[in-house]
N, C-alpha and C positions, 0 to 999 in steps of 0.2 A: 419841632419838626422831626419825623421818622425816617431813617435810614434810608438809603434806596433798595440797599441789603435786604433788610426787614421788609419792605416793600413788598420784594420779589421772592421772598420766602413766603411771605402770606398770601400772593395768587397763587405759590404752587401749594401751599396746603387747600386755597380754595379749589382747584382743581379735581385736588384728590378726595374731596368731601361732598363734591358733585355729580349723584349718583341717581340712579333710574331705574328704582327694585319692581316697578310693576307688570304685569301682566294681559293681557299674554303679550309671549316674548315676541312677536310678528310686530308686534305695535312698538315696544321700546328698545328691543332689538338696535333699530338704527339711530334710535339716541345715546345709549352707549357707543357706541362705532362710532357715534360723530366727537365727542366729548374725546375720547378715547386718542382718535389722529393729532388731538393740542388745537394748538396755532400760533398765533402769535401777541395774544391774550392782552390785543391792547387796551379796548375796553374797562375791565377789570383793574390794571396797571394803573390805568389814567385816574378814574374814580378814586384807587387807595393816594394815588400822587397828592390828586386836587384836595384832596382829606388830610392828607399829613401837612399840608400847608397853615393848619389852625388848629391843629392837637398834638397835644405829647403823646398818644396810643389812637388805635385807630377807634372808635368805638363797636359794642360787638355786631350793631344791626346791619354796618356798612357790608359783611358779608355775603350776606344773602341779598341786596342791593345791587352790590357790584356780581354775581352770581348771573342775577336775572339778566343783566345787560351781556353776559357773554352767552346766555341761555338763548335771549333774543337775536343775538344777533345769528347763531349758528344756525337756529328756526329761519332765520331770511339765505343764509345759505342752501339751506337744503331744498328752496322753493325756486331760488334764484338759477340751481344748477340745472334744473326740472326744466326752465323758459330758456336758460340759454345753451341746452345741451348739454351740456359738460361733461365728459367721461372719467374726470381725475379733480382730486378736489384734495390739496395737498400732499401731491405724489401716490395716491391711492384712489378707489375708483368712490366714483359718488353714491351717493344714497339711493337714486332711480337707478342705477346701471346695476347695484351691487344688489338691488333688491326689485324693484320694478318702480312707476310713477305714484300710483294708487297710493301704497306704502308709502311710498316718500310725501307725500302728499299729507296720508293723515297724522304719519309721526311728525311730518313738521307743525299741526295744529296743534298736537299736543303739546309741543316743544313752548307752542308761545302760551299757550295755559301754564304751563310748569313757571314761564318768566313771570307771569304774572302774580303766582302765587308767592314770589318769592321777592317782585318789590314791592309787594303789600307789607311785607315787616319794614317797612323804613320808621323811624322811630317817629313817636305823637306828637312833635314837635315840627317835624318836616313833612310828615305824614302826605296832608295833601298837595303842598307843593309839589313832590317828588311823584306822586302819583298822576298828574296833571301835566307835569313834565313829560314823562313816561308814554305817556296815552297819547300827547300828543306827536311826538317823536314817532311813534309808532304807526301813525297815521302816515305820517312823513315818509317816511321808508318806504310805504307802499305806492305813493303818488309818485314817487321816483324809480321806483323799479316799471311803475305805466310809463311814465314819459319814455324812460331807456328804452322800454319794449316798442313804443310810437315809433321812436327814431330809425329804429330799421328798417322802415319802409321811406324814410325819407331821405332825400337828398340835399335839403334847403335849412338845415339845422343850422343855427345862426350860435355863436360861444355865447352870448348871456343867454340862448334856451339852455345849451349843455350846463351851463352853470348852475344854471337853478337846479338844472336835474341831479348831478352831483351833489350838489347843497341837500337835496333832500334824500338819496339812497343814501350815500356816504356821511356826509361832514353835520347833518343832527344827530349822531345816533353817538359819533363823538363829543360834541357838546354836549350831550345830556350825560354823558358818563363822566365829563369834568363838571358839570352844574351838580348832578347829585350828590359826589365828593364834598364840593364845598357848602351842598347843602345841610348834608351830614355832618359835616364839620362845626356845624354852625358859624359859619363865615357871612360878614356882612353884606347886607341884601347885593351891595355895588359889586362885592369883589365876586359872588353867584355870578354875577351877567359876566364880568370881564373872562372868567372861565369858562362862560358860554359860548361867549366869542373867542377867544382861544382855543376850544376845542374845535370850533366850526371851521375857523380860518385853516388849523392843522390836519384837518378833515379834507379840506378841499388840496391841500400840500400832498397830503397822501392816496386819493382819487385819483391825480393828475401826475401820481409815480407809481401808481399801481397801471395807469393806461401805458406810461414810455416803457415799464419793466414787461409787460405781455409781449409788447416787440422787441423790445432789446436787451430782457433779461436772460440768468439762466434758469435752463425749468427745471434743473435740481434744487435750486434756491426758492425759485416761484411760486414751486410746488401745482403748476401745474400747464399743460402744454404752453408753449410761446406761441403768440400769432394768433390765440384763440379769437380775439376781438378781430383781425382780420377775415377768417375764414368764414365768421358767422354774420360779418357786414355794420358789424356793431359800430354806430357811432361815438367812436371815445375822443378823446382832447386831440391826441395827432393826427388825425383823421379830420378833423373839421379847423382846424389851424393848418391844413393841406388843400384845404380848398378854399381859405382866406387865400392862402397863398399863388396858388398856380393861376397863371395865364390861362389853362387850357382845363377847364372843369370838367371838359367830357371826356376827353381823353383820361383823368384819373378816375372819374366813375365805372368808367368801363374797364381799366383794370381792377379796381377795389372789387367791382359786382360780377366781374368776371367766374364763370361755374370753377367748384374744384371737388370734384367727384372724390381723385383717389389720394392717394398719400400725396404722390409725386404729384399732381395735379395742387394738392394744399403747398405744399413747398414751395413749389414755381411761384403760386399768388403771392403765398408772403414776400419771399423774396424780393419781387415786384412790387410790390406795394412797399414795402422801404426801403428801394431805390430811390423810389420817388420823393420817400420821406426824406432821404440824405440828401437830395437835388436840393430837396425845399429849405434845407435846415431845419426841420421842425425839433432833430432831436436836441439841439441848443436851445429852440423855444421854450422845449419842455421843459429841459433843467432851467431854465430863468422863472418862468413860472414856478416854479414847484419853490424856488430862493422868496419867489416874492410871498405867495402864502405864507412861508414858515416866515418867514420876517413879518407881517402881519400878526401871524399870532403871538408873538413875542409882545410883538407893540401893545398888542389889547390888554397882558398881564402887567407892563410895566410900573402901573401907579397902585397896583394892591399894597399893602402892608404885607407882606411879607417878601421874604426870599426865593426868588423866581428861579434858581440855579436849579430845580429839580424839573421844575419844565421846558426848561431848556437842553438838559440833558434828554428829556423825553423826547422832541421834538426831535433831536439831531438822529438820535437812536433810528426814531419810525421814517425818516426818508432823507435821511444819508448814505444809504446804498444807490438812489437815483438822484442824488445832487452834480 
């Protein structure tokens, strides 16, 4: 097993070895600039974790593997900010706002060609697993960034739709970054799936701390405004566990969809709209939920041969700030 040390030493040299020299600068421009702000590189993290579970070193392909999955995913960022507005995109302004849509648009195409080209080196042995993985995941992402976008015009979103639709923006894109680790690894076919579902389960843990931290985080931490899911009508988990709950469904649509033109006008809504949320108790719902996932995904790694202590420290790390 590898350090968590060594771990986190090897995505920051992954990091700094993921680079974007081409031409013209209008096109890569905003892919430097995105790679450039970080993040919180869990991705990448997870992949070397689930890898060090069945190696004494990482092997060298897993680089450019775990590489594509943080290339991918920051390509769904920069697409994702475009449909849902977003002006700040951890603590800095987004890739449309800081350049236009156009741009953002075709450096995110290129961003997922660059992923691809880079988990095509998975080693001849995982080769097409991992690539099949990949593709399919990626498919995934996008059915789910459709449904998110559906639901804003709806009212009648029932939690097992939300869920699927989380399951597929968020909590694949994480299992496949723990499935490829331990495909890399060469870990056995059993302990592949249980990391799969480990990653999924911790996926859906972290979707559902990513929706309570939009409202009740801080957007120094956030890294990027609070309330945004509010003002844009977005249906996220407290929001539709708000209208499991309430007696009076119209009465809270009507402040949820209430206009908010200016600053003060955003402020009032929010505000509004998580009164409501502390009336309902949702934000205790959330933290219960968000306990049951992460306990889930523990479950599902329990019976692997190996030492689970590194994904459990993973697990606590990515959504212990909204437990």
């Amino acid at each position: 097993m590898i350090d968590a040390k060594l771990i986190s030493s090897e995505v920051e040299r992954l990091f700094a070895s993921i680079e974007f020299t081409g031409e013209p600068a209008g096109l890569y421009d905003p892919l430097r600039y995105m790679i450039s702000i970080g993040g919180k590189r869990i991705r990448p993290t997870l992949c070397f974790t689930a890898c060090s579970l069945f190696c004494d070193e990482l092997p060298a392909q897993i680089r450019d593997c775990a590489a594509a999955l943080e290339v991918f995913h920051t390509f769904t960022l920069i697409h994702d900010d475009i449909m849902d507005r977003s002006p700040l995109r951890r603590g800095v302004p987004t890739v449309w706002k800081k350049w236009n849509e156009d741009t953002a648009i075709l450096s995110g195409d290129v961003m997922l060609i660059d992923a691809y080209k880079r988990i095509s080196k998975a080693p001849a042995y995982c080769h097409g697993a991992v690539m099949n993985l990949f593709s399919r995941t990626a498919a995934e992402v996008c059915e789910g960034q459709q449904l998110d976008m559906e639901f804003e015009s709806r009212s009648d979103v029932a939690m097992e739709e939300y869920e699927q639709m989380i399951g597929l923006k968020t909590a694949v894109l994480l299992a496949c970054s723990a499935k490829v680790g331990a495909l890399i690894g060469a870990a056995p076919e059993a302990a592949c799936d249980a990391l799969y579902r480990y990653g999924y389960q911790l996926g859906m843990a972290f979707q559902v701390a990513d929706d309570f931290l939009d409202a009740y985080g801080d957007e120094k931490v956030f890294g990027k405004p609070i309330g945004g899911d509010i003002i844009n009508g977005k249906k996220s988990w407290l929001t539709i566990r708000a209208l499991q709950k309430t007696r009076d469904k119209a009465a809270f649509l009507e402040t949820f969809n209430a206009e908010a033109a200016g600053p003060e006008q955003r402020q009032a809504k929010i505000s509004a709209v998580k009164k409501l949320y502390d009336e309902l108790g949702v934000p205790e719902d959330a933290r219960a939920e968000i306990r049951r996932y992460s306990d889930l995904a523990i479950e599902a790694v329990k019976g692997i041969s190996s030492d689970i202590t590194p994904l459990c420290d993973f697990s606590e790390k990515l959504i212990g700030r909204a437990k």
